[in-house]
C-alpha positions as CSV (number, residue, x, y, z in Angstrom):
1,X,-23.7,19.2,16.9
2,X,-23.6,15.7,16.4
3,X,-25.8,14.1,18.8
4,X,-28.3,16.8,17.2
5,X,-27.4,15.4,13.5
6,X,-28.3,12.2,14.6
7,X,-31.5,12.6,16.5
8,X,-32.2,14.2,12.9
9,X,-31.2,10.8,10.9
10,X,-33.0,8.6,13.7
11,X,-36.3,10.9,13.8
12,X,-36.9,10.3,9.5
13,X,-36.0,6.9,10.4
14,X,-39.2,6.9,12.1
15,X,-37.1,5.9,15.8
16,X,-39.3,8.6,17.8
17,X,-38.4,7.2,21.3
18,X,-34.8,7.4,20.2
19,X,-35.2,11.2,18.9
20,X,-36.8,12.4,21.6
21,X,-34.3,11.6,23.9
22,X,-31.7,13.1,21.8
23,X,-33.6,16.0,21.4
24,X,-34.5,16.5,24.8
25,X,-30.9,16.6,25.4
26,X,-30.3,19.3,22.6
27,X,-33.1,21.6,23.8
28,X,-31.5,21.5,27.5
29,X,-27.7,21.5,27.1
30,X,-28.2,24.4,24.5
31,X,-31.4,25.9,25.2
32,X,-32.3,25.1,21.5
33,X,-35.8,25.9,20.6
34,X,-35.5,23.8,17.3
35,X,-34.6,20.8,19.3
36,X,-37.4,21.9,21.4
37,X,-39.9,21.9,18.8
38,X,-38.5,18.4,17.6
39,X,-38.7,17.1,21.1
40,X,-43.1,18.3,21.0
41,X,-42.9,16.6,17.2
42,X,-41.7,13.2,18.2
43,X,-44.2,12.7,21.6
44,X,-47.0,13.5,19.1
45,X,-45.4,11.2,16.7
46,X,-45.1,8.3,19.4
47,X,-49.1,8.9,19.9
48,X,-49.8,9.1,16.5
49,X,-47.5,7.3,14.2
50,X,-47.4,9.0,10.8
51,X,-48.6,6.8,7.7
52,X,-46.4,4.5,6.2
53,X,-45.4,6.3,3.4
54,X,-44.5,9.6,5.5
55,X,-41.7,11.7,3.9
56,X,-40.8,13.3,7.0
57,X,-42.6,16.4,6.5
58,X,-44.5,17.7,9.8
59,X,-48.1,18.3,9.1
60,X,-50.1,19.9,11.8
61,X,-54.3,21.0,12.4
62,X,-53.0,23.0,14.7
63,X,-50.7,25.9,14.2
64,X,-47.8,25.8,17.0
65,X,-48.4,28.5,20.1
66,X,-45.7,31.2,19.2
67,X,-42.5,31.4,22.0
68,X,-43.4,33.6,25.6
69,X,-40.1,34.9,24.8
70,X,-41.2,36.6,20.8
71,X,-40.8,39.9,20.6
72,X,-41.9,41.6,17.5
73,X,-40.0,44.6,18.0
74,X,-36.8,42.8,18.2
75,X,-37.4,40.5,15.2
76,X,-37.4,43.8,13.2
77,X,-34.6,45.1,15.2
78,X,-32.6,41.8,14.6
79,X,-33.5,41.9,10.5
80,X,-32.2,45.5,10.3
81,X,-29.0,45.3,12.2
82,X,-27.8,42.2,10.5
83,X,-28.6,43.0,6.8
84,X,-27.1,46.1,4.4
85,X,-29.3,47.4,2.3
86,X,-28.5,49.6,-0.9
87,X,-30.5,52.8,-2.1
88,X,-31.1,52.5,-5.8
89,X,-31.8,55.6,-7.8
């Protein structure tokens, strides 16, 4: 958890190169699809540096392709088996 906190610190201090890497060794030690999706954000971000004043929000034309893996079925699956819901009358 703490290499990933600070390829967090490193990637809003704009150190992409440095992120990356860090990130690239979240996503593969833990098979972390945030880290991932951080790894994609800072190659972009070495391509296209953000402006100077950049508050570390990701802006994108595109939207991101959704996971092979995404199952709807077991989204809703997951959602109902983890929360309790109460019948009000």
């Amino acid at each position: 958890m703490a290499r990933y906190e600070h390829a967090l610190v490193v990637y809003h201090e704009r150190r992409f190169a440095e992120a990356l890497e860090l990130m690239q060794q979240c996503a593969t030690e833990r098979n972390d699809p945030i880290a991932a999706l951080y790894t994609m954000r800072c190659a972009k971000l070495l391509q296209r540096p953000p402006p100077g004043d950049w508050d570390g929000v990701w802006t994108e034309a595109e939207p991101a392709p959704a996971p092979a893996d995404r199952h709807p079925e077991r989204c809703f699956a997951l959602f109902f088996s983890t929360h309790r819901f109460t019948t009000f009358r």
